[in-house]
C-alpha positions in Angstrom: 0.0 0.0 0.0 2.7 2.7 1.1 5.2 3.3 -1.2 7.3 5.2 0.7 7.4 4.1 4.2 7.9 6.1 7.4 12.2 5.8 8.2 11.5 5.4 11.9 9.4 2.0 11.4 11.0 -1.3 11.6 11.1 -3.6 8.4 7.9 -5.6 8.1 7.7 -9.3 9.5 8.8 -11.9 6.8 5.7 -13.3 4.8 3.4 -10.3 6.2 0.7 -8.0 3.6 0.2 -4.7 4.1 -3.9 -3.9 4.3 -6.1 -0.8 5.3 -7.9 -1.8 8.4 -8.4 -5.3 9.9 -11.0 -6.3 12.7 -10.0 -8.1 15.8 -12.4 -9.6 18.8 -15.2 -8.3 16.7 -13.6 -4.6 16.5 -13.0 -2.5 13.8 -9.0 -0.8 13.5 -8.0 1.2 10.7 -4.8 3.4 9.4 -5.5 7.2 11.7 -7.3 5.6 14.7 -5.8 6.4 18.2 -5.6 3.7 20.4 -4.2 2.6 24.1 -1.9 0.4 25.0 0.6 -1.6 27.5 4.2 -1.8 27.0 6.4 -3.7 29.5 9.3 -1.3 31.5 12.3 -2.6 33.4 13.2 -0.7 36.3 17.0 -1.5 36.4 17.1 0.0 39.8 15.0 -2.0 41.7 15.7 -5.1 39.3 11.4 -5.2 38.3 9.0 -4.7 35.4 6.0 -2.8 35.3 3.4 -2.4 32.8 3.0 1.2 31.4 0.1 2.7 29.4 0.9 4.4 26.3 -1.3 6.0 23.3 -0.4 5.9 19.7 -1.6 6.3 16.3 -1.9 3.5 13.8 0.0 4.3 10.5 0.0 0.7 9.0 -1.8 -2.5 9.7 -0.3 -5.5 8.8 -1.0 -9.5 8.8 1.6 -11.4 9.4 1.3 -15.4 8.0 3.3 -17.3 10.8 2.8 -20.8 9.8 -0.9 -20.7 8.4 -2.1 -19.0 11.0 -2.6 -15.2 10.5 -1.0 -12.4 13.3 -2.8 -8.4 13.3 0.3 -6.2 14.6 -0.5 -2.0 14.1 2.9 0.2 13.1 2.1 3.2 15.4 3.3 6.5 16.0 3.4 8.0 19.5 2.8 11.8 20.0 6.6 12.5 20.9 7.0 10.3 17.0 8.3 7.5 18.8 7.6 4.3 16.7 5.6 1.3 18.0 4.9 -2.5 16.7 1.8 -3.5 18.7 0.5 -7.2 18.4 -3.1 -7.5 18.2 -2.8 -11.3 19.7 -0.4 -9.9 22.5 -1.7 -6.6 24.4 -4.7 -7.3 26.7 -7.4 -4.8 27.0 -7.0 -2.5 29.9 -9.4 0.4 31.2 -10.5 3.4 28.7 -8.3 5.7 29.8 -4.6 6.2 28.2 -1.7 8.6 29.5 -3.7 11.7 27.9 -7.3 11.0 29.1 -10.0 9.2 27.5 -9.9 7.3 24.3 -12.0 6.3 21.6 -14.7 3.4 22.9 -13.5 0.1 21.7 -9.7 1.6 20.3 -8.1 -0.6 22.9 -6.0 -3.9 22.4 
């Protein structure tokens, strides 16, 4: 779909198509949307993880064919630009509210 792809996004997964939106657990996600997410952070100094929430905006949805069985993963942006690869089949849903305030209903993996 993109010709020209964003330089701060990792290459795509091996054997994965590019498409415009995808629908997972019966909701809809397409290229734009905001959504809400966890990421895992290690806390060198006290030797832990934590779960953090982050927001992001999907720039490319791909599905990735991992031996017959297709995996949804969203290339995001964050506000600061930072890129994100978020798996669909990974991230949990949490509660509607993301590190800038509420979210779009249903925009949460």
């Amino acid at each position: 779909m993109n010709t020209t792809r964003d330089p701060r996004l990792p290459r795509p997964m091996h054997h994965a198509r590019e498409v415009a939106q995808l629908e997972h657990d019966g909701k809809r996600f397409e290229i734009g949307q905001r959504i809400a997410f966890d990421v895992r952070v290690y806390e060198y100094k006290k030797d832990r993880t934590h779960d953090e929430r982050q927001e992001a905006v999907i720039v490319e949805l791909w599905i990735e064919d991992w031996h017959g069985r297709d995996l949804r993963y969203a290339e995001c942006l964050t506000d600061e630009g930072t890129a994100n690869r978020v798996w669909f089949h990974r991230d949990k849903p949490g509660t509607p509210m993301g590190v800038t305030g509420r979210i779009v209903p249903n925009a949460l993996f």
